[in-house]
C-alpha positions, 0 to 999 in steps of 0.5 A: 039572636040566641048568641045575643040573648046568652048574657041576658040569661047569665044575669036573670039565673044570677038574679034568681040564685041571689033570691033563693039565698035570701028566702032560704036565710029568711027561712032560717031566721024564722024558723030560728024564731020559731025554735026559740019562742016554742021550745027556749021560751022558758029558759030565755025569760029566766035569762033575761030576769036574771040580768035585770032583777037582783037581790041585792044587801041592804047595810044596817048599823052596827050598834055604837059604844058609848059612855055611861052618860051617852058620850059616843065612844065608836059610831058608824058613819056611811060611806061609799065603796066603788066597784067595777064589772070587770068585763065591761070596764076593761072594755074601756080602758079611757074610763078606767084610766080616769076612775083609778086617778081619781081614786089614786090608783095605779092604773096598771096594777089596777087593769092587771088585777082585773083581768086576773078576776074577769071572770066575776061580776063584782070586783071593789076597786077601793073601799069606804070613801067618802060619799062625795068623793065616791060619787065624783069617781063614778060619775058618767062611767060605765061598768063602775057603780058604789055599794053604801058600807059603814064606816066606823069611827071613834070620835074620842081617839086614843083617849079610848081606844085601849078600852074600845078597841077597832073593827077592821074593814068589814066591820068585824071587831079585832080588839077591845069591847068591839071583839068582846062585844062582837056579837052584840054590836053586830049588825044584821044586813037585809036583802031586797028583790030589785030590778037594775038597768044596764049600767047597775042602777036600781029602777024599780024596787020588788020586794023586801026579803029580809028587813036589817037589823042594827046592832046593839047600842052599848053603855060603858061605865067609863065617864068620858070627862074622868077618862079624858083627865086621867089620860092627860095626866097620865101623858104628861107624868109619861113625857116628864118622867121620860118612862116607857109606859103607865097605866092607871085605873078609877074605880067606884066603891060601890059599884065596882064600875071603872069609870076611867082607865087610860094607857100610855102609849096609847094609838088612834084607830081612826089611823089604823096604818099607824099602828102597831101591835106595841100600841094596842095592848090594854096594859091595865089589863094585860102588862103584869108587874110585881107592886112592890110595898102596894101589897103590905097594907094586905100583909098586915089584915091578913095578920090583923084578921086572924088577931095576931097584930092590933094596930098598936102591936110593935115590930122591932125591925133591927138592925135594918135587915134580916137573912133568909136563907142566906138572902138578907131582906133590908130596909132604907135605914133602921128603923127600930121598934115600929107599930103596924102604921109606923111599918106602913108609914115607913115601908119597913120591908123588915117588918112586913117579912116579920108578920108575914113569916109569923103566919103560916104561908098557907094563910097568907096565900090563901089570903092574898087570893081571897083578895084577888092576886092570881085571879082575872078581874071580871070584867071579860076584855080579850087578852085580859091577864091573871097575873102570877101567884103560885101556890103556897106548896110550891114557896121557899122561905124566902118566897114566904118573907119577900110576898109580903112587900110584893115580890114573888108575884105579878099582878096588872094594875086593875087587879090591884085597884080591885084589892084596894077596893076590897079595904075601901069597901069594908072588906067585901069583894065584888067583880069590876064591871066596864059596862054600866050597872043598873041602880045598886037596889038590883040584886046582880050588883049585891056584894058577893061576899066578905074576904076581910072583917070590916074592923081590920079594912078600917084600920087599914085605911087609918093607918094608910091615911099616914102614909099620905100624912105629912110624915108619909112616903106619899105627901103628892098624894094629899088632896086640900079638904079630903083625907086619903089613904094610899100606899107608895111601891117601888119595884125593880124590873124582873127580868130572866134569872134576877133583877134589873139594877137600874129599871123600876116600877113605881105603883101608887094606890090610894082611896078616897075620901078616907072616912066614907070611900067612894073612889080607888084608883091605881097608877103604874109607871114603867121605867121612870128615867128621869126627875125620880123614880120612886112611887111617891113621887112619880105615880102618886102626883096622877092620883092627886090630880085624877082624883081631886078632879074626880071629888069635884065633878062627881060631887062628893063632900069634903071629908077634911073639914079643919084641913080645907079651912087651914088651907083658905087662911093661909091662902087669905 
């Protein structure tokens, strides 16, 4: 009997130990509970708030570039970034592997790239998407989410881009008015309490922390129906000429605005793997060049304003050359006996040197910077040059003789439409501006002061009015109805030690309408290799055409009354 009860037992002890464990884990289990309610309680909420309740950035815009008129120039359009937790898609790999295709990814280099940040919470797979290509990528996956971003883009491409210039893709400003005005277009993103589910999406909205703030609109002076003209004709005059580059600058008279400036090459930024460092300079701003004979109207009133020449005062430019020190100055013939408009009209280097050593070289400099060579624009661009012009101290004779016809100095284009505005604007000086300025009543737009006598920029604009006439080196530059005052430049390339024999520089500066001045512009071409290369005929075409354009859109009367009414008879 007992040996028949023995297993019985065995399985009723078994029973009663399985028992015990059990109530000895439950006790655990709750005493675990306990703990954790009673004495963890605190650090637990806090952990589950922070895996539900974020603060989070609201984006903002950054303030957009315009035109003086409101023609956008640069805006910020959204987009969407896709991003990833790293610990939770490399858990699955398949939704991974369908997220990088989508995206155009490689799915290797992808994974690796996580795994090497796994410890993050937020890492971008690609950035500034398309909304709808964004969303399609996301969509159904878990561990992948979008961020709203902004995107700029500029809607008048390279036919801006010198002067606006890019930001990159955090939308700090890399060149142009968009890192010059960085501060200003700058936006100022929010924050926001919120709660997020699992998979990252907001559910509930908590609080407002700190409200976004978008960035400063800004009003350039450039009228965009100007610039898109000065930039086709500058292209075209590039690709006929077959040069390297040019630039060309419009200015306003009066108020010193610039209401065009184009380069060549120029770059698209809405293609920013395009570009090249080449591309991006601003050269109407940045690239120097000696002018060459655009710098003798401004020999001559710095020797007209102290009365030492009239208009009518003789030059006797014989033989055709003169010797300083060993070096001889020429001419392209001799030209004999030549009044100042007859030296303009002719572009006698022989007698710009003449009347440049007849004045004390400390005059001429100090002329000459009163006219602005050797000083910066004003306008503020990054990497903006001021050019080169040494102090007289430091001239030779020669230095002396050849600075009357431009050579010895460099300036950059801009500089030299706001010399040329100097003569248009009876002699008075003023900073150019690339932003809109208020009405000319305001007193920042007062004319800061006079650097040559009125009586002197009139006659200067008379006798340049020949060198456009029909006996002038610069007849392309002649607009039907209006008169013009301009003077060509060709110059020979600097280069280390001398000249380049066969490269040039041709410059062309004019004003118009001559009687009553309301435009200045300045066109450079660098390197003209083919169909000519003197200024006359290769940059002052881009004026006559640039600037006829502009009388017409802006509205300005004819000046030339007798001229515009031969022109209808013969064309009748």
């Amino acid at each position: 009997m007992q040996e028949q009860d023995a297993p019985t037992l065995f399985f009723r002890s078994r029973h009663y130990f399985v028992f015990l464990v059990l109530v000895l884990l439950l006790g655990g289990l709750v005493a675990r509970a306990l703990y954790l309610q009673v004495f963890e309680h605190s650090f637990l909420a806090d952990q589950g708030v922070q895996r539900q309740i974020r603060t989070i950035e609201t984006p903002a815009y950054r303030g957009a570039i315009l035109d003086r008129f409101g023609t956008p120039l640069a805006i910020s359009t959204p987009v969407d970034s896709v991003w990833v937790n790293p610990a939770e898609i490399l858990g699955n790999l398949d939704a991974l592997k369908q997220v990088t295709k989508k995206l155009d990814l490689n799915y290797r280099d992808t994974v690796a790239m996580l795994k090497q940040r796994a410890n993050r919470e937020f890492v971008y797979l690609k950035r500034q998407l398309e909304p709808e290509l964004a969303s399609s990528a996301a969509a159904g996956m878990e561990g992948v989410y979008l961020q709203r971003e902004y995107n700029r883009y500029y809607p008048a491409g390279e036919v801006v881009s010198h002067l606006v210039g890019f930001t990159d893709i955090d939308d700090q400003g890399q060149e142009g008015l968009e890192l010059a005005y960085q501060d200003w277009l700058r936006a100022q993103p929010g924050e926001r309490r919120v709660i997020r589910n699992r998979r990252g999406e907001v559910v509930e909205e908590l609080a407002q922390l700190k409200p976004a703030k978008s960035g400063n609109d800004i009003y350039t002076s450039i009228d965009m129906r100007l610039q898109y003209i000065a930039y086709r004709s500058l292209a075209r005059a590039i690709k006929f000429h077959a040069a390297r580059a040019g630039s060309a600058v419009l200015l306003d008279v009066h108020s010193g605005e610039i209401l065009a400036i184009v380069n060549q090459p120029s770059y698209n930024p809405n293609r920013r793997a395009l570009m090249s460092a080449d591309q991006q300079r601003n050269r109407a701003l940045t690239d120097v060049f000696e002018p060459g004979s655009t710098i003798k109207p401004f020999t001559l009133a710095a020797a007209m304003d102290r009365g030492l020449y009239r208009r009518d005062s003789s030059i006797d430019t014989s033989p055709g050359y003169m010797m300083v020190s060993g070096h001889a100055i020429k001419d392209f013939r001799n030209y004999g006996v030549l009044d100042l408009a007859g030296i303009l009209r002719k572009s006698s280097n022989v007698g710009a040197s003449r009347i440049a050593m007849s004045l004390d070289k400390r005059e001429l400099w100090e002329s000459f910077k009163d006219y602005g060579f050797g000083n910066a624009s004003g306008v503020s661009f990054p990497g903006e040059s001021a050019g080169y012009f040494r102090h007289y101290s430091q001239w030779q004779p020669l230095d002396h003789a050849t600075m009357a016809f431009g050579y010895g100095m460099s300036l950059s284009i801009t500089q030299l439409a706001r010399a040329y505005a100097v003569i248009a604007n009876q002699g008075r000086m003023m900073d150019l501006s690339l932003l809109r300025k208020e009405p000319l009543d305001t007193p920042k737009n007062q004319i800061s002061r006079h650097v040559m006598k009125a009586a002197t920029a009139r006659q200067v604009i008379s006798m340049m009015a020949e060198v456009v006439g029909p006996e002038g080196s610069a007849q392309l530059a002649a607009i039907d109805g209006y008169q013009v005052a301009g003077k060509t430049g060709t110059a020979k390339k600097s280069i280390a030690g001398g000249y380049q024999k066969d490269d040039y520089i041709s410059v062309f500066a004019g004003i118009a309408p001559a009687s009553n001045p309301r435009l200045v512009m300045a066109v450079v071409i660098d390197e003209p290799s083919q169909n000519g290369y003197y200024g006359g005929v290769v940059a002052a075409p881009v004026f006559q055409e640039v600037v006829s354009n502009a009388l017409r859109i802006l509205d300005i009367a004819p000046d030339d009354l007798p001229a515009l009414a031969s022109t209808r008879d013969q064309g009748t």
